[in-house]
Every structure is written in structure tokens, then in C-alpha cells.
N, C-alpha and C positions, 0 to 999 in steps of 0.2 A: 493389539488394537487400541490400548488405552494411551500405550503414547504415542502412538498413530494421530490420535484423536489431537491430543497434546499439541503434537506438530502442527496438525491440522490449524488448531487456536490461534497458537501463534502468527502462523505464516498470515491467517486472515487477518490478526488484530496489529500485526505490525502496518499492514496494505492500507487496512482500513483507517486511515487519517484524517484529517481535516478535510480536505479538499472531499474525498470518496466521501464517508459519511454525513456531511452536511450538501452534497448533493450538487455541487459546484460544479466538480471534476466533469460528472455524468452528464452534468446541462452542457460542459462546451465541449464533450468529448464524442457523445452519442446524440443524446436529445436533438441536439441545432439539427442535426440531420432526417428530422420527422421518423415515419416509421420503418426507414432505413437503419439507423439506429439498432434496432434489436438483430439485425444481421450482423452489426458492429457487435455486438454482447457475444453473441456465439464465438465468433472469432477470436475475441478477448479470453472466454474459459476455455478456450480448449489449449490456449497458447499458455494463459496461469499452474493450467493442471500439467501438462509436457513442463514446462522450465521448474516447476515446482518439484516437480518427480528427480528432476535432474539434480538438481543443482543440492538439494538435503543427500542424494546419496554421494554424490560425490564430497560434502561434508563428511559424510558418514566416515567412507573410507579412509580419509586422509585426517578424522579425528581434529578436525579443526577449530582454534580457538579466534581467528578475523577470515575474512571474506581472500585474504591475500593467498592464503594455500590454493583454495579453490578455484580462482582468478586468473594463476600461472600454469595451474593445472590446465584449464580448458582451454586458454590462449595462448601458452609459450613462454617463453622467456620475455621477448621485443613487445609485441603486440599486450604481453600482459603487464609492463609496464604503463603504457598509455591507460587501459581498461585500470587499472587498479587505480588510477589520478581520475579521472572523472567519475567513479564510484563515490572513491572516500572525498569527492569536492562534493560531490551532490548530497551524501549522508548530512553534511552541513546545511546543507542545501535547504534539506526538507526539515531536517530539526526548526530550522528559522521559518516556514511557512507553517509548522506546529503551532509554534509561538505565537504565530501573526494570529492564527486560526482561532486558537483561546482567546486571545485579545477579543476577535469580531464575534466570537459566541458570546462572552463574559457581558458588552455592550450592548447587543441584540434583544436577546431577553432578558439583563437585568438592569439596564443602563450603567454599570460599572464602565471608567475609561477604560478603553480596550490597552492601555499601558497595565496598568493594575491587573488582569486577567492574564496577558502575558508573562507579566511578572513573576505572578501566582504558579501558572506553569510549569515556568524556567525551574523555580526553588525545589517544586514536585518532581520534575523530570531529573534532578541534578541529585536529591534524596536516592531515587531510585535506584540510579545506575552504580551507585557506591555497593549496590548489594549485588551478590552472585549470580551470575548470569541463571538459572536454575530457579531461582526464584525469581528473575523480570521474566521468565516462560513461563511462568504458573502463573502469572499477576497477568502479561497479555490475552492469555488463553482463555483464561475466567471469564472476561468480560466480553467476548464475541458471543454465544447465545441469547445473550439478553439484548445486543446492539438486532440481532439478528430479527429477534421477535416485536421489537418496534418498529425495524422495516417494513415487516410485514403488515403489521395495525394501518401505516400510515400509507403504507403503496395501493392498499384495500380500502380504507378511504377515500384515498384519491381517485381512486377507478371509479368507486359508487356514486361521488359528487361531481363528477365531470358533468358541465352542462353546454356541452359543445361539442360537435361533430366532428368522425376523427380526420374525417376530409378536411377541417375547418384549423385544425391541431395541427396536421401537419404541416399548411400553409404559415400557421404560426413561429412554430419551433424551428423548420427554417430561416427566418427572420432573426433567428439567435445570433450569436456569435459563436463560431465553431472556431478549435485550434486547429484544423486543417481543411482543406478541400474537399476531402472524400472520406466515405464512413468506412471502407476497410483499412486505408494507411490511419486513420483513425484509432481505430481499434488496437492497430501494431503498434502504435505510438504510444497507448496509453499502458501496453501491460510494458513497454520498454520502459519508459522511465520508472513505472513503478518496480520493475524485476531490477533494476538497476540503484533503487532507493533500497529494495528488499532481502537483495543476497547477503546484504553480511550477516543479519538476521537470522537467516536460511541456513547459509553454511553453518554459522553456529548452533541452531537448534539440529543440523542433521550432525553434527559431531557429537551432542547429547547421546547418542544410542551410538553403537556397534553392528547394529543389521542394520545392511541398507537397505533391505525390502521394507522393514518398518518405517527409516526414516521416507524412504521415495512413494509410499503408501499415505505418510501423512500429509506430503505436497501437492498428491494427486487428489485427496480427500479437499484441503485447503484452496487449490485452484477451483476447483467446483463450488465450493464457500463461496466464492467469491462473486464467480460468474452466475451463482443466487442474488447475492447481494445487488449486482447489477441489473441484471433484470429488475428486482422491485422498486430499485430505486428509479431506475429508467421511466417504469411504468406510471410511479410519482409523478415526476418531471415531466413526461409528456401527456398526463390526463390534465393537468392542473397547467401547463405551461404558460397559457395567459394570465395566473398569477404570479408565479412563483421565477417570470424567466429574469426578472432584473435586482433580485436577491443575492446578498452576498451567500448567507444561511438557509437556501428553502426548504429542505426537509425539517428543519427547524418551522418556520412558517408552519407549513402542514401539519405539525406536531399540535403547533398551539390553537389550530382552527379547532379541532377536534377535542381541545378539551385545557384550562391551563394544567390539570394534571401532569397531563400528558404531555403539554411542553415544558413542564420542568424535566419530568421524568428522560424525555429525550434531550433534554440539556446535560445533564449529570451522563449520560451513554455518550453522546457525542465529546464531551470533554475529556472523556474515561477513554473513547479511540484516540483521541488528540493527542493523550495521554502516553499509550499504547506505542503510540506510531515514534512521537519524539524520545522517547524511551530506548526502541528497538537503531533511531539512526543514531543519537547520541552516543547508545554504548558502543555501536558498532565503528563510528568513527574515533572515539576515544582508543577504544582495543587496536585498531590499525596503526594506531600512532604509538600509544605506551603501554607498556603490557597490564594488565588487570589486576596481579598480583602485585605489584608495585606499588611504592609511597608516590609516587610521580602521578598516578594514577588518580588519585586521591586530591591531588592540585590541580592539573590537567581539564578534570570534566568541570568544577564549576569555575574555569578560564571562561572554557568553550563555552558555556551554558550563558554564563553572562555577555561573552561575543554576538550567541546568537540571537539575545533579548534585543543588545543593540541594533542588530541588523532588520530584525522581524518590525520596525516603523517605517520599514515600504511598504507596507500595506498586505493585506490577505491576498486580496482579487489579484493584484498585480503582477502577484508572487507566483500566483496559481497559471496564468496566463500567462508568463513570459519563460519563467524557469523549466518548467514542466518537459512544454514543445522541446526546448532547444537538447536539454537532458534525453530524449526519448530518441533525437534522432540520434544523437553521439551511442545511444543503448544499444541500436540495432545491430552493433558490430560485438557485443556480449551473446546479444542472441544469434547469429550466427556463429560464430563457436562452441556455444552450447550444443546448436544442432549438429555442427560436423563432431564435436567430439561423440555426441550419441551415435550416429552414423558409422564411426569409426570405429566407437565398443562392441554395436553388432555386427561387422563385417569380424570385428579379431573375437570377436563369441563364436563367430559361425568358422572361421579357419580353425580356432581351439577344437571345435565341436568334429568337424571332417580327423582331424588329425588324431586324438581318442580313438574314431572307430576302426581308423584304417593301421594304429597300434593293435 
């Protein structure tokens, strides 16, 4: 159970990034869609907790140290070529919307240039990943209950001080900008890019353990983390919508109505997931490329780290909204795979299982 739990941490605090935790993701990905929305949330954890489940055991099994065992295993030889290039592009991907992220927190609440806050980042993130993958699981892990219990303060909040009808709200939050037309390819879209930001992640915390029932316990625990986290953030974002909808940072905002305590306090959490997140795509993209054990390795991440400081002055918002979408749809072909390989393990469980009794 404990490193259930473990996995658990991780799988959430690698997920939970810039975009997720400052409340961004959740405004153009559910919210815009009024209370539609929370049908898009369900859909989302129940897709977190299945690909979650999957994708740690099959690390498990195959004792994996990058995303690329696990990637050939559930797509092929051909097909896992392609998947394994737009993984390890987008791992890049989101480490530089990390960067961006820090940048617009660092500026928000303290006026620091959002270069300086990225900067700050990049050195932290680059620190990090030089240590053992074992230790960046115990440092992501750590900090998802406490990310967790300021969602809750602030999505409680936000429900108490709504002074506005929710007939009147959803009128609103329609009016948003959503990344797609409709709140269920919505919902598919958003756990794809992110299971596609996440597996390397994954598969290397399910190689941590040798029982897959432990590691695919701690995904299933993790996806339901998650599909927590969206709900309360969602509930944020749509009680409060007519404030918070043209915010790079809102759950930040809401943090600070309520108290500056309290939006420092969720400044230092949301930087610590920032944190978290570019941690888990850096190392994961480094490992794909040079092995871990290696002097090259050692050269390698703070290249990368500094590449993607340079890249992250396109901006947060822009990053969030244009990378995300196009990433989620290229993902859906990860998630189909996923589900025929699971499909395929219980059809050869159930022929294994026939052929037993009839010995």
C-alpha cells in the first residue's frame, strides 16, 4: 500500500503542472463548457485511472528505465516508432510550458520578470534531475497532499462567495474560449495529451516495484487523485468565472482574495507542481535520449534545460493553447493501444485460464 500510495504521488504530481494547477488547463478544457463540464471530469478520471493502471504495470513487468520499452510493447515495432517521436517531442514540450509557467507565477504575485522566474526554474529543474530517479519519486510525491488541501480551501471558497446564478454562470463560462467544440472529445483530449506528457514518468515509477498489482494499484489510486483535483478546481473556475475567466494564474487569484497568506502559501504549491511536472518531462526526455548512468547524462540535461528556458518566451497562455490541443489529438493513437493491448491480455488470461482447467 505504501508504495501504492507512492505511485500514487507521483503519477499526480508529475500531471499536475502549470497549466492543471493554476487553473488554466481546466478553464479551456471543461469550464468554457458551463455545467457540462463536470460530465467532461468524470470522463477524464475514469480514462486517468484505466491508462494509469495500465501503463505502471506494464513498466512493472518489463522493469523499465524510459517510456521506450513500454511504448514498443503496447504499439509494435512501426507504429511504436511514430508514438515514441511524439512522446519524447512533447516531453520537451511541456518541460518549456513549465518554464513559461514559473515565469507567469514568479510575475503575478511577486512582480519578478517572468524571465527571472523561468530562469530560476530551469537551474532547480536541471539540479534535480542529476539525482536518482528514486529520489525525484519521493520529492514529486511529497508535495501532492498539501497541492491537494489548498484546492480544497480555495474551490470552498469559491462556491461560498459566488454571487451569481448558476443559470447566469453557465451563460458565462460558455462565453470562454474552449480547446475544442464539445465537452466529451474535450475531456479525451485533455487526459491524451497529458498520458502522453506522463508515461515516461509512469513507466518508470511502475519499473520501481516488481508486483504489478502494486504498481497498477498505485495508477488507479493516482488517476482518481486527479479526477479529485479536477472536480475542485473546476468548481473554482465555474463559481467564480466572472472573475477569474481572463487570468493567466486563477486559482492563484482566488488564493489571494481569500487571504495574502494564503496566496503566498499557494504560490510556493503551485511552483513546487511546476516544479514536479518539469522534473518528471525533463528527466524523462533526457533518459530517452542518454542513459542516466552516464557522464553524457550529466551534459545532456542542463543543454536541454537551457534550450527549453530559451523556447518558454512564447509565452504561458499561448503554449497552453496551441501545444496541448494538437499533442492530444496525435495522443489518441497511444490510447488506443493501450486499450487493445489490455483487451488482448484479458482475452490470452481467459484462453490461459480455459486451457489450466481443461489440463
Amino acid at each position: 500500500m505504501r508504495k501504492s500510495i507512492q505511485i500514487a504521488g507521483a503519477y499526480i504530481g508529475t500531471i499536475v503542472g502549470a497549466g492543471f494547477a493554476s487553473g488554466l488547463e481546466v478553464l479551456q478544457f471543461f469550464t468554457s463548457f458551463g455545467w457540462l463540464s463536470f460530465f467532461g471530469v468524470i470522463v477524464a478520471t475514469l480514462l486517468f485511472a484505466f491508462l494509469g493502471m495500465n501503463i505502471t504495470q506494464i513498466g512493472s513487468r518489463l522493469q523499465t528505465h524510459s517510456h521506450k520499452e513500454v511504448v514498443y510493447s503496447i504499439c509494435g515495432r512501426y507504429l511504436g516508432i511514430a508514438v515514441d517521436i511524439i512522446i519524447t517531442f512533447f516531453l520537451f514540450g511541456v518541460a518549456v510550458i513549465m518554464f513559461a509557467g514559473a515565469g507567469s507565477t514568479f510575475q503575478q504575485q511577486f512582480g519578478i520578470p517572468s524571465a527571472v522566474g523561468s530562469l530560476f526554474m530551469v537551474a532547480l529543474t536541471i539540479t534535480t534531475c542529476l539525482f536518482n530517479v528514486e529520489k525525484v519519486i519521493n520529492i514529486i510525491g511529497s508535495i501532492t497532499p498539501v497541492l491537494i488541501a489548498f484546492v480544497l480551501i480555495i474551490a470552498a471558497y469559491a462556491l461560498f462567495t459566488m454571487d451569481t446564478s448558476f443559470t447566469e454562470l453557465d451563460k458565462i463560462a460558455q462565453m470562454q474560449k474552449s480547446s475544442t467544440s464539445n465537452w466529451f472529445i474535450s475531456g479525451l483530449l485533455y487526459v491524451s495529451f497529458n498520458i502522453t506528457s506522463g508515461v515516461a514518468m509512469l513507466a518508470v515509477m511502475g519499473g520501481t516495484t516488481k508486483d504489478d498489482k502494486v504498481a497498477g494499484f498505485g495508477g488507479i489510486l493516482g488517476g482518481l487523485g486527479l479526477g479529485l483535483m479536477l472536480i475542485l478546481i473546476n468548481v473554482g473556475m465555474f463559481t467564480r468565472i466572472n472573475d477569474v475567466g481572463s487570468l493567466d494564474i486563477p486559482m492563484l487569484y482566488l488564493a489571494n482574495e481569500i487571504s495574502p497568506i494564503i496566496g503566498v502559501g499557494m504560490t510556493i504549491v503551485l511552483l513546487a507542481m511546476i516544479f514536479n511536472t518539469a522534473v518528471g518531462m525533463l528527466y524523462g526526455f533526457s533518459v530517452r535520449i542518454v542513459k542516466p548512468s552516464s557522464l553524457k547524462f550529466k551534459v545532456f540535461v542542463p543543454i536541454i534545460g537551457l534550450a527549453g528556458f530559451a523556447a518558454s518566451f512564447v509565452g504561458f497562455t499561448k503554449l497552453v493553447g496551441t501545444l496541448y490541443p494538437i499533442t492530444g489529438y496525435l495522443g489518441f493513437t497511444l490510447i488506443a493501444a493501450i486499450i487493445i493491448a489490455w483487451v488482448r491480455g484479458k482475452q490470452n488470461s481467459h484462453i490461459q485460464t480455459i486451457e489450466n482447467k481443461a489440463i
